[in-house]
C-alpha positions as a Markdown table, in Angstrom:
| # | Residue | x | y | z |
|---|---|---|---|---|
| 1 | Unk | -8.7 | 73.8 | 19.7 |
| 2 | Unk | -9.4 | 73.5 | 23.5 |
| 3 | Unk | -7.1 | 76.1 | 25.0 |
| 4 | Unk | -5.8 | 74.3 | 27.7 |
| 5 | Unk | -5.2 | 70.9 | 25.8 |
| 6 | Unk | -3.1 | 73.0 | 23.3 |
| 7 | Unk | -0.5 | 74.4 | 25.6 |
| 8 | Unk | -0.2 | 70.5 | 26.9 |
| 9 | Unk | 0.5 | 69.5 | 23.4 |
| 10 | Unk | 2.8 | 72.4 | 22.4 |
| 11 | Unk | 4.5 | 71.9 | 25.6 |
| 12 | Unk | 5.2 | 68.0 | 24.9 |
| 13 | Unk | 5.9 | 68.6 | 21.3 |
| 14 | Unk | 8.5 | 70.6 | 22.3 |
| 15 | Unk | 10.3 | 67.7 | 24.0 |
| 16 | Unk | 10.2 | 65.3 | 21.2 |
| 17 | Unk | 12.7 | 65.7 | 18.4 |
| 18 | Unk | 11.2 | 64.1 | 15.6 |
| 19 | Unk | 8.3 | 65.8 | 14.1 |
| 20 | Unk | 5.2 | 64.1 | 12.3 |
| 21 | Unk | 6.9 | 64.7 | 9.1 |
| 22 | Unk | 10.1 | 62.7 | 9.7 |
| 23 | Unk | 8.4 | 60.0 | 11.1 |
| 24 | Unk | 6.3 | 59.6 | 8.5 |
| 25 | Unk | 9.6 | 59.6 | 6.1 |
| 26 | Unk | 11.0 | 57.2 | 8.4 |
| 27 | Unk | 8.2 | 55.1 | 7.3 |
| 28 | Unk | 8.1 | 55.2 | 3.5 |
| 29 | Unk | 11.5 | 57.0 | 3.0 |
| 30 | Unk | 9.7 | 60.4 | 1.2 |
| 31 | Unk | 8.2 | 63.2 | 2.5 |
| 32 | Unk | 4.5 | 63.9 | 2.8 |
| 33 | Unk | 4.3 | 67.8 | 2.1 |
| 34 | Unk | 0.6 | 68.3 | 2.8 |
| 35 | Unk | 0.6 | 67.6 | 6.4 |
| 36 | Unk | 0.3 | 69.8 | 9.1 |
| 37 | Unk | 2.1 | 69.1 | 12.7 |
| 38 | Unk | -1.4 | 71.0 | 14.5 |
| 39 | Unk | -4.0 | 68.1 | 15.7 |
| 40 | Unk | -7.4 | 69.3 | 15.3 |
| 41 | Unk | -9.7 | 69.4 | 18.7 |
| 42 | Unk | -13.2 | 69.7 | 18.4 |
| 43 | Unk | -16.1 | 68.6 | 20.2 |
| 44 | Unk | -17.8 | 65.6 | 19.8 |
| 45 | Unk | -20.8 | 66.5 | 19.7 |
| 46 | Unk | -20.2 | 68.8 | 16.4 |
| 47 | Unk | -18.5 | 66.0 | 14.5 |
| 48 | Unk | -21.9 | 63.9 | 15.4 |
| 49 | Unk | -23.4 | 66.7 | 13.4 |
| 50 | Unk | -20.9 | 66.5 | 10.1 |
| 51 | Unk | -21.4 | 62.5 | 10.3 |
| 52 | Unk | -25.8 | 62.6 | 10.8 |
| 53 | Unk | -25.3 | 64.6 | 7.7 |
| 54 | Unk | -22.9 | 62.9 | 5.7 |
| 55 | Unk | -25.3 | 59.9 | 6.3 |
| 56 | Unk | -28.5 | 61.5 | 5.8 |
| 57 | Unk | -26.8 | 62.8 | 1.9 |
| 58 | Unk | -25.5 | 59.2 | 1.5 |
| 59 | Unk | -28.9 | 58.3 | 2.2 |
| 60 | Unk | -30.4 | 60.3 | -0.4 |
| 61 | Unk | -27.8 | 59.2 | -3.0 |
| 62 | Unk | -29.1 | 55.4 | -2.1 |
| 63 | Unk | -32.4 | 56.0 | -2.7 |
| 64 | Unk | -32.1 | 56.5 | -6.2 |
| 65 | Unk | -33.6 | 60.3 | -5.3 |
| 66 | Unk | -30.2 | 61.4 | -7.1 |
| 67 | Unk | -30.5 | 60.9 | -11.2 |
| 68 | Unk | -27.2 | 59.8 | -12.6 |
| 69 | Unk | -25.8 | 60.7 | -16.1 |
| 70 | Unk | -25.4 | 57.1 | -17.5 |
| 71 | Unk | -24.2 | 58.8 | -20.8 |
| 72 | Unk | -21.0 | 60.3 | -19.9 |
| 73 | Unk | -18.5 | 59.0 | -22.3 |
| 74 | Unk | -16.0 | 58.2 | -19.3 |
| 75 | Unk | -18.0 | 55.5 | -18.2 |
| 76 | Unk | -16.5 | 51.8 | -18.1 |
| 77 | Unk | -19.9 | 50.1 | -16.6 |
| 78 | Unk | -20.9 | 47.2 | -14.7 |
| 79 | Unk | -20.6 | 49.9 | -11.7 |
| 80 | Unk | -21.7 | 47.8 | -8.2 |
| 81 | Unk | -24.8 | 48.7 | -6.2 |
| 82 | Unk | -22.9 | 51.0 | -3.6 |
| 83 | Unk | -19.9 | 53.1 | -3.7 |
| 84 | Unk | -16.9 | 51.2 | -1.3 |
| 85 | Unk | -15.9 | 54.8 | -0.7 |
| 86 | Unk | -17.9 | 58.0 | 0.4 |
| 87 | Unk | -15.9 | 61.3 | 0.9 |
| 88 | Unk | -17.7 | 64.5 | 2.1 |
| 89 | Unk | -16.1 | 68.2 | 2.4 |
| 90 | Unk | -17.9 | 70.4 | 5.0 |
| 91 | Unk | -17.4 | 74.4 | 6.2 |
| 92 | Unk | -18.2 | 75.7 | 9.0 |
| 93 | Unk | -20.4 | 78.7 | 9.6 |
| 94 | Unk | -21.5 | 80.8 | 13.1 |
| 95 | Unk | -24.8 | 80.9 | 14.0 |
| 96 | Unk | -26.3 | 82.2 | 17.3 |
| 97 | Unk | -22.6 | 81.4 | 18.7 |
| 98 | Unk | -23.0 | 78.0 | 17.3 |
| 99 | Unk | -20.8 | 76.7 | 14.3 |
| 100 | Unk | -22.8 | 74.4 | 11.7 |
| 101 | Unk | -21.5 | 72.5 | 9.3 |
| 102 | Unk | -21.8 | 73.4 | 5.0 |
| 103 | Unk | -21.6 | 70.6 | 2.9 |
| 104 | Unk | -19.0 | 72.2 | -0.3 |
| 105 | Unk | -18.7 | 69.1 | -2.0 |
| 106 | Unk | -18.6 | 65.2 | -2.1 |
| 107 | Unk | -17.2 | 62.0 | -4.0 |
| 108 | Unk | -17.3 | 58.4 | -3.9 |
| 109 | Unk | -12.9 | 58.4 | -4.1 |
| 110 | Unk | -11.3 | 56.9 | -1.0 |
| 111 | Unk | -8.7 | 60.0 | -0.1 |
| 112 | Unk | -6.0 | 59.3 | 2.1 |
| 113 | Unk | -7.4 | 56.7 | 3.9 |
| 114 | Unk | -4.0 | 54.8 | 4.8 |
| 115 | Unk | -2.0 | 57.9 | 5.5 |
| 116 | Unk | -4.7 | 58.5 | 8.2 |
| 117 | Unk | -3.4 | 55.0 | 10.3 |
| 118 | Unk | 0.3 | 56.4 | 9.9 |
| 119 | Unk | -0.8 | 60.1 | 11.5 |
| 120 | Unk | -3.0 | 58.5 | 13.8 |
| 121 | Unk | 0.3 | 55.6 | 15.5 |
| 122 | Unk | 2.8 | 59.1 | 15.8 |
| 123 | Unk | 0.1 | 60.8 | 18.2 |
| 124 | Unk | 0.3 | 57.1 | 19.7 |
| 125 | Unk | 4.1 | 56.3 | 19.9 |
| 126 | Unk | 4.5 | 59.7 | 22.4 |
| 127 | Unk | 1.3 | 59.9 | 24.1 |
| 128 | Unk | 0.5 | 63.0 | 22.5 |
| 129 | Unk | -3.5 | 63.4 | 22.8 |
| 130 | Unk | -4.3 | 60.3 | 25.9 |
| 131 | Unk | -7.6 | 61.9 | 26.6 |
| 132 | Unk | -8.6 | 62.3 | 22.8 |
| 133 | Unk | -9.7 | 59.7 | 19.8 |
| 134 | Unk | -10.7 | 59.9 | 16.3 |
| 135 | Unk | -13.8 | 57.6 | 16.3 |
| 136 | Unk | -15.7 | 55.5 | 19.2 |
| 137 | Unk | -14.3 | 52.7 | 17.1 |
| 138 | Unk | -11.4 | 51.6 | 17.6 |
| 139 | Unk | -8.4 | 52.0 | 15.4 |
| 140 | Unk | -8.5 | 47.7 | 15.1 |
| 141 | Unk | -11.9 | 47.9 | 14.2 |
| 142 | Unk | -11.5 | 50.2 | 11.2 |
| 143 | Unk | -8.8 | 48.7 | 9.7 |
| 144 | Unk | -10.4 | 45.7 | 9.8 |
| 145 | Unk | -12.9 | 47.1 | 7.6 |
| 146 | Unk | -10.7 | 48.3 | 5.1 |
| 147 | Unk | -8.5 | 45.6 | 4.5 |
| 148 | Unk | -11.5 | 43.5 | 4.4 |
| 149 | Unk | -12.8 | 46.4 | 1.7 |
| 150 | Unk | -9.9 | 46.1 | -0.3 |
| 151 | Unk | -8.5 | 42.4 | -0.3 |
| 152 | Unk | -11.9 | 40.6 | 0.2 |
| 153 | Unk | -10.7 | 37.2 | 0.3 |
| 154 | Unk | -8.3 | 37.1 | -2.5 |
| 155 | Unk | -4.4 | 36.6 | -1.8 |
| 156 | Unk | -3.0 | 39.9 | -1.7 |
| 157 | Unk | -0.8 | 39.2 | -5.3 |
| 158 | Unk | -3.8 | 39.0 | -7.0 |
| 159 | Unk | -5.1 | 42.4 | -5.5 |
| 160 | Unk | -3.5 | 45.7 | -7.1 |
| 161 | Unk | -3.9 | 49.7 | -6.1 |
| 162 | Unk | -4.3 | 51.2 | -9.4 |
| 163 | Unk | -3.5 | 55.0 | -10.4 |
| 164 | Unk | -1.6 | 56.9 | -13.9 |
| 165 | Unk | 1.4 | 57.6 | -13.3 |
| 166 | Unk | 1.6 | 57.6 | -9.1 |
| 167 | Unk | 4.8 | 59.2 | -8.6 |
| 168 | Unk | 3.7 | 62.4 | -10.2 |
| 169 | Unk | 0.5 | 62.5 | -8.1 |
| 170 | Unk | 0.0 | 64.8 | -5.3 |
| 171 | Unk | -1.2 | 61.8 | -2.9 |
| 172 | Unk | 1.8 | 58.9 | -4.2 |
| 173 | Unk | 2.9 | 58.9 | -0.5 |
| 174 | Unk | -0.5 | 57.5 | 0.4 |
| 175 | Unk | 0.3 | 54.8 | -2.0 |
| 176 | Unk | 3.5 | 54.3 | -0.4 |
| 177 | Unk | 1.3 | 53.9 | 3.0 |
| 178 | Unk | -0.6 | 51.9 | 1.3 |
| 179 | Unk | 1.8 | 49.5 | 0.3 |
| 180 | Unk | 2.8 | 49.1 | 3.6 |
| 181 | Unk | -0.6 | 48.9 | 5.5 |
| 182 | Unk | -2.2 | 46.1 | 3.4 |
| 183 | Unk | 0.8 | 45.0 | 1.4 |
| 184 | Unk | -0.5 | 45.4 | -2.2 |
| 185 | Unk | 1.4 | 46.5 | -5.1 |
| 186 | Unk | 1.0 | 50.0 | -6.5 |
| 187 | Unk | 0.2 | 49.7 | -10.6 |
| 188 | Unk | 0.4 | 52.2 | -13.0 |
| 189 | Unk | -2.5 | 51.6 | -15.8 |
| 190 | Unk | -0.3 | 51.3 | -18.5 |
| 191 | Unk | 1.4 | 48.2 | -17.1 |
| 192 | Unk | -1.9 | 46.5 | -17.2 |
| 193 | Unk | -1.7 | 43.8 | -19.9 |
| 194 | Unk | -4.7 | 42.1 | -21.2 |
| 195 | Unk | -4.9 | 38.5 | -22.0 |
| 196 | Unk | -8.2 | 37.0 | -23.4 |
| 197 | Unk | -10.8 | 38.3 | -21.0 |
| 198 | Unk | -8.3 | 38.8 | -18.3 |
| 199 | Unk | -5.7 | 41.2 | -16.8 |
| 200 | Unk | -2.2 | 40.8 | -15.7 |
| 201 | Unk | 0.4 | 42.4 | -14.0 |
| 202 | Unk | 4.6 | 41.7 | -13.3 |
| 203 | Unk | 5.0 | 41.0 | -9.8 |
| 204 | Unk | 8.5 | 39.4 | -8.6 |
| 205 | Unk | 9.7 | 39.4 | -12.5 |
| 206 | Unk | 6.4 | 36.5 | -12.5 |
| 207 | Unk | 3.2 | 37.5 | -14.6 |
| 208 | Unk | 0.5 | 37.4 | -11.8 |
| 209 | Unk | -3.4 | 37.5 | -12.7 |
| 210 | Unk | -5.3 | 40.6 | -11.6 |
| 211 | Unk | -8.5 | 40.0 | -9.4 |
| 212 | Unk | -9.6 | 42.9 | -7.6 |
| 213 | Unk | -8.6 | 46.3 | -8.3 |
| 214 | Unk | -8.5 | 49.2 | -5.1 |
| 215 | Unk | -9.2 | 51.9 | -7.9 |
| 216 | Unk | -7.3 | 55.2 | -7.0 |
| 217 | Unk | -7.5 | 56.7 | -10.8 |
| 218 | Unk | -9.6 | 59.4 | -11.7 |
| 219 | Unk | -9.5 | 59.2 | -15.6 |
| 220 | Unk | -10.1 | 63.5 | -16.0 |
| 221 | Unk | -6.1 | 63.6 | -15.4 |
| 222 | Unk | -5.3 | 60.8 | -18.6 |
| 223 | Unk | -5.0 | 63.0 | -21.8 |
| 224 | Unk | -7.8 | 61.6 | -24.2 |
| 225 | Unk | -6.0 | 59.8 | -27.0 |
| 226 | Unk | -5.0 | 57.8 | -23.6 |
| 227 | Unk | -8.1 | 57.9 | -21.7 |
| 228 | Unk | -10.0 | 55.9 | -24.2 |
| 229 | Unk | -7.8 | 53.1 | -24.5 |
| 230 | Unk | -7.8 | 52.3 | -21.4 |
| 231 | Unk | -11.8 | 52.5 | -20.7 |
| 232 | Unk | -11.9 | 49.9 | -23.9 |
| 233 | Unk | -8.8 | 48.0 | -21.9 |
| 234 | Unk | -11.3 | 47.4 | -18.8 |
| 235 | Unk | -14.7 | 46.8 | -20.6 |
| 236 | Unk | -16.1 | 43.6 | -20.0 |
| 237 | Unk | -13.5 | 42.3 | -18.3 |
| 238 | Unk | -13.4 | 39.8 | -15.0 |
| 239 | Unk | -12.7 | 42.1 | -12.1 |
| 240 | Unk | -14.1 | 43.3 | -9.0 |
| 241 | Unk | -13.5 | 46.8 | -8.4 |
| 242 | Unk | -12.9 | 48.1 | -5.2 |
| 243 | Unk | -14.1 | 51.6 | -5.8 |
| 244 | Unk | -15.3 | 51.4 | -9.2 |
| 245 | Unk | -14.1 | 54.7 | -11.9 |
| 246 | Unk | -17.4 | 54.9 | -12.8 |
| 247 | Unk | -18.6 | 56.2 | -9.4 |
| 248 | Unk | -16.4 | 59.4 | -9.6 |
| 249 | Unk | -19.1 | 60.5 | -12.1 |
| 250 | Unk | -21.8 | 59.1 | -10.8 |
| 251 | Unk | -21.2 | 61.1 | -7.2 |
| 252 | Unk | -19.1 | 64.6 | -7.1 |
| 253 | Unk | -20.2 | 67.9 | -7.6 |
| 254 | Unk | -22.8 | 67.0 | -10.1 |
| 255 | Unk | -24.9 | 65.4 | -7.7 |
| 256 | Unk | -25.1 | 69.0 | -5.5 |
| 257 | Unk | -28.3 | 70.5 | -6.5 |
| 258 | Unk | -30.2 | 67.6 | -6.4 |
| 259 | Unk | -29.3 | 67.1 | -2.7 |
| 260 | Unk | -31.8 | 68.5 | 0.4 |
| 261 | Unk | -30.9 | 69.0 | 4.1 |
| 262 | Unk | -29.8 | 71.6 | 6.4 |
| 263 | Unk | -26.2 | 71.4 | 5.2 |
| 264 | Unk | -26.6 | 71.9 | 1.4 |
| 265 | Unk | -26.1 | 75.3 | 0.1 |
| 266 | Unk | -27.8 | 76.6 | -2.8 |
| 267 | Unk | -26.3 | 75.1 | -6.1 |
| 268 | Unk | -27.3 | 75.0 | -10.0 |
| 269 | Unk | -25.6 | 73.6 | -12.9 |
| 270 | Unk | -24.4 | 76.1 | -15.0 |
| 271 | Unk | -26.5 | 75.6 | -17.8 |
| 272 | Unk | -29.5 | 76.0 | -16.1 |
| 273 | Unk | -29.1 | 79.9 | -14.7 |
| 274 | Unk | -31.5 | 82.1 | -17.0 |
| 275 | Unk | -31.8 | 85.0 | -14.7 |
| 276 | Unk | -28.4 | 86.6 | -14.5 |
| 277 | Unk | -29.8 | 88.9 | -11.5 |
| 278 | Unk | -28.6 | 85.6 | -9.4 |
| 279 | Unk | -24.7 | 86.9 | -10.4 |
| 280 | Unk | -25.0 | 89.7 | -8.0 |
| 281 | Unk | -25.3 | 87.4 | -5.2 |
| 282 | Unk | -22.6 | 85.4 | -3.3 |
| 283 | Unk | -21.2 | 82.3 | -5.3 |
| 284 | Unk | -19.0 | 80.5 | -6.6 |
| 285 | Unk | -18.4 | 78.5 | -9.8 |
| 286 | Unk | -17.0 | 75.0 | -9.4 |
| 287 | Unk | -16.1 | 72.4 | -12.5 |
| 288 | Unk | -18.6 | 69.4 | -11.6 |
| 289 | Unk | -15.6 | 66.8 | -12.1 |
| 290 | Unk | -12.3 | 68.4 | -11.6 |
| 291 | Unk | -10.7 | 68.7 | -8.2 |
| 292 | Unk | -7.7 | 70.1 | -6.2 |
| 293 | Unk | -9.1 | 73.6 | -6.1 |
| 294 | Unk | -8.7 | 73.5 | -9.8 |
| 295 | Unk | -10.7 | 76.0 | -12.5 |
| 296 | Unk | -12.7 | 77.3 | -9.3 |
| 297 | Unk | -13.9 | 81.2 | -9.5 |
| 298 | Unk | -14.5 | 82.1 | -6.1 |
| 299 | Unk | -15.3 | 85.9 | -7.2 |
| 300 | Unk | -17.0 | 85.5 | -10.1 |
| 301 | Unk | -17.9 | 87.9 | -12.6 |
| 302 | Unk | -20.1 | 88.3 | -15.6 |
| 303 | Unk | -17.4 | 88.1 | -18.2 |
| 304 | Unk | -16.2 | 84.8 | -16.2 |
| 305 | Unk | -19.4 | 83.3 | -17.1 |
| 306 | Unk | -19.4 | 83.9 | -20.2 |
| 307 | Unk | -16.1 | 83.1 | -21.2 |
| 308 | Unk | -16.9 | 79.1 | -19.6 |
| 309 | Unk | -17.5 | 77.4 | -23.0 |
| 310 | Unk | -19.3 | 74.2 | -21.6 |
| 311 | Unk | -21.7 | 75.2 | -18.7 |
| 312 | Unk | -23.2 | 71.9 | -18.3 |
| 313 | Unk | -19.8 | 71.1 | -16.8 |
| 314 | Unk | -19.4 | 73.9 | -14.0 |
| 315 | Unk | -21.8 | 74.5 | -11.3 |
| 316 | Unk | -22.9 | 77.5 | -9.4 |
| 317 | Unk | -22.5 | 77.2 | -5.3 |
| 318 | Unk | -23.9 | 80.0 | -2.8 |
| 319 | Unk | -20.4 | 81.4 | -1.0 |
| 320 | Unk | -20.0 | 81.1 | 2.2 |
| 321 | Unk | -18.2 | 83.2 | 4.7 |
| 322 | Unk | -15.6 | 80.7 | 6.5 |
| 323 | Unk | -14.6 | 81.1 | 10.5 |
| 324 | Unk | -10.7 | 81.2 | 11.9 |
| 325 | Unk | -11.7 | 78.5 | 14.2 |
| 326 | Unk | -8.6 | 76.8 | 14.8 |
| 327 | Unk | -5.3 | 78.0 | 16.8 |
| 328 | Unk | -2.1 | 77.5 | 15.8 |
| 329 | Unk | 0.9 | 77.8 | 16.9 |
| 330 | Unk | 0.1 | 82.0 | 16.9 |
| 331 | Unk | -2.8 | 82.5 | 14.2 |
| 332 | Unk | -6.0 | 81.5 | 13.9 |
| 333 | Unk | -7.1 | 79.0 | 10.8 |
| 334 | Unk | -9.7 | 78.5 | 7.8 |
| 335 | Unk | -10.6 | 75.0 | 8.0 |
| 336 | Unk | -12.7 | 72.1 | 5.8 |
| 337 | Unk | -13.4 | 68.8 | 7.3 |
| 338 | Unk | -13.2 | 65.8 | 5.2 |
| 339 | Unk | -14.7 | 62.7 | 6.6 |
| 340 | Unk | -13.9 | 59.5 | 5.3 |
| 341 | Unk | -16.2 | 56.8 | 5.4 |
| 342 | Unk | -16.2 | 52.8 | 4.7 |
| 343 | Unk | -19.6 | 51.4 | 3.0 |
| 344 | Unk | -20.3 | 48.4 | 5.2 |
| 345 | Unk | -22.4 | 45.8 | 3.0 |
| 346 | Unk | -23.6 | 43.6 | 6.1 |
| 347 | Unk | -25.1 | 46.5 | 7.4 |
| 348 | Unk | -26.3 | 48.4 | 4.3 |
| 349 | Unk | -24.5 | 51.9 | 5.3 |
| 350 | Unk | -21.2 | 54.0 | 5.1 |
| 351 | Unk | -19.0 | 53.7 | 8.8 |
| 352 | Unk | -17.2 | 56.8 | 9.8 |
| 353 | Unk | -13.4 | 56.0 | 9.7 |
| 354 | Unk | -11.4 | 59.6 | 10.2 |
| 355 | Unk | -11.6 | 63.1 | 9.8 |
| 356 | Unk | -9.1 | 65.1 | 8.5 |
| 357 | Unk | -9.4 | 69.0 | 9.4 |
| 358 | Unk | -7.8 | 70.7 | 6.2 |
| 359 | Unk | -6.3 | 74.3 | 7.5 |
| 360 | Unk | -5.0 | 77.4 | 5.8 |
| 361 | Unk | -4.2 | 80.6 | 5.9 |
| 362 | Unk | -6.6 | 81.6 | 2.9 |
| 363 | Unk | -10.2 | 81.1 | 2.2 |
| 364 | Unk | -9.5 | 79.5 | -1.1 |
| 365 | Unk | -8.4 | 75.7 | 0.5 |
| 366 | Unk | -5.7 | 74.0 | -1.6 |
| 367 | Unk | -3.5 | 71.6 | -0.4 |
| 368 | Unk | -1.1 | 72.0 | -3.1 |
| 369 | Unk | -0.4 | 75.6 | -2.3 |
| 370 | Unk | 0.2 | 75.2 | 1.2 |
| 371 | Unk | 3.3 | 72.5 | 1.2 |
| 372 | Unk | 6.5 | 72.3 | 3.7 |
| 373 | Unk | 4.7 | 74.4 | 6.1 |
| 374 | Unk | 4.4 | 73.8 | 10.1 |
| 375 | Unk | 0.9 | 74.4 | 11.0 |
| 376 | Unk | -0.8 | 74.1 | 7.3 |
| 377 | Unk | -2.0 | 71.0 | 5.6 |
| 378 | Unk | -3.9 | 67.8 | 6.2 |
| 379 | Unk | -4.2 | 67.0 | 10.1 |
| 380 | Unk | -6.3 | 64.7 | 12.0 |
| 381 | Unk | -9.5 | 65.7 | 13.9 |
| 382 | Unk | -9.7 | 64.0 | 17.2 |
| 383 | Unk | -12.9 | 64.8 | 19.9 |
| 384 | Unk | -12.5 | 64.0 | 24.2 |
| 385 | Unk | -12.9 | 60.7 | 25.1 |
């Protein structure tokens, strides 16, 4: 964080009685424990690095250079050309006194795309950051895009978020700001009813037809005996998916050692390591399609390895060594930067919508271990105007 700029901001914060957090209760009446009250100043010229790469790897993915497994058992199909959705993680490393970004991993999900509007408007109401933005876009222009993403042209009562039991979820206040920002009704899957070829929901006690679905489901957390019915319960079905469930197989982890570039660390699936001299170097071992930090050996051993039943489903990263970089209120951070991004069909390519700067105290990054804390969490990145 530019010195200067943050004295300015701790100095106005200090003035203003109502924090980010209960504004953003204010809004949806619950508390969002994942976000930090710290913005996140870089320069723009290093975020025009993390987006170059982000497209250049989206890129790759389009070009069919990327071989998808088309028999994983999870797979509804009748997947769409492009992913709506393109979420990329990058680290940060120093090199010559310069810091360069390391892509850690990827996925065709949305995020928190909606919380981002809501974090953006409390840096607004009090003038917080007037010589900083998020994008060159403007904040209209984005969500332009991602209402026009989500509701198409449909009436907003035939358009539904979708998600397993949201109120359990680590991210149900971005449903809540979801809600409100495009005013679409939150469904769990198992309120879905099928009629004929088609799929209903209740909506104001009325049974209302189902037309596009903003997918925020990721079927790994349904317990099988569940999981299964409710692949059948979308198969062949009339629906456009806005962020189709098959793409969260199609494009996470799995995809990382196929993928070239300046960015991309070393990475091999599991299954494919035959000289175990390789374990004496710096990785770690990632599950391909879980997330959240979860099953994640970031000092692996031997015995580790060998304990991992089903290889073909972990990968095996190069570690890197991440940098303090940003200041707090008195401590310097670990950071990842997750860029969010929009695919734009009239122009063939993802947009760049926000960046959230994801900052801890440890190396090991988990949002869920670092909630109803001051400076830790989810924050925005903003760069000079």
């Amino acid at each position: 964080m530019y010195k200067k700029e943050k004295e300015v901001f701790f100095n106005k914060k200090e003035n203003i009685k109502e924090s980010q957090k209960e504004y953003l209760k204010s809004i949806i009446g619950d508390i969002n424990p994942y976000n930090s009250e710290i913005p996140i100043l870089i320069e723009q010229q290093l975020l025009n690095n993390m987006i170059n790469n982000s497209k250049d790897i989206f890129k790759q993915l389009q070009n069919k250079k990327i071989k998808y497994d088309k028999t994983n058992k999870n797979l509804i199909g009748n997947i769409n050309k492009n992913p709506h959705f393109f979420t990329i993680d990058f680290a940060l490393i120093k090199e010559n006194d310069k810091y360069l970004p390391k892509l850690i991993e990827l996925q065709a999900f949305p995020s928190i795309l909606s919380s981002c509007f809501f974090y953006l408007d409390y840096y607004n109401k009090y003038n917080l950051l007037p010589d900083f933005k998020v994008n060159d876009k403007s904040e209209k222009k984005i969500l332009e895009l991602y209402k026009k993403t989500i509701l198409g042209k449909e009436k907003k009562k035939h358009v539904i978020m979708l998600d397993y039991k949201q109120n359990t979820s680590s991210t149900h206040f971005d449903f809540q700001f979801t809600e409100k920002l495009l005013g679409i009704k939150s469904v769990c899957i198992e309120n879905i009813i099928s009629i004929d070829n088609e799929l209903f929901y209740i909506r104001k006690n009325k049974l209302t037809k189902i037309k596009r679905i903003y997918n925020r489901i990721i079927l790994e957390n349904i317990p099988d005996k569940k999981k299964y019915k409710f692949i059948n319960l979308f198969k062949n079905k009339k629906i456009h998916w806005v962020g189709h469930p098959d793409w969260y197989y199609h494009v996470s982890k799995n995809v990382l050692e196929s993928l070239e570039g300046e960015s991309i660390l070393k990475c091999y699936s599991l299954d494919n390591i035959k000289n175990k001299e390789i374990f004496n170097q710096e990785f770690v071992i990632k599950p391909k399609f879980d997330y959240g930090g979860n099953n994640v050996f970031l000092n692996p051993i031997l015995k580790d390895i060998e304990n991992i039943k089903n290889k073909s489903d972990f990968i095996i990263q190069e570690k890197i060594n991440y940098e303090r970089i940003i200041h707090s209120f008195n401590r310097k951070l670990y950071t990842e930067f997750r860029l969010l991004f929009i695919f734009n069909e009239e122009k063939n390519d993802i947009e760049f919508c926000f960046s959230l700067g994801r900052l801890s105290d440890h190396k090991k990054i988990n949002m869920k271990e670092i909630e109803n804390n001051k400076d830790l969490g989810a924050s925005l990145v903003f760069f000079k105007k």
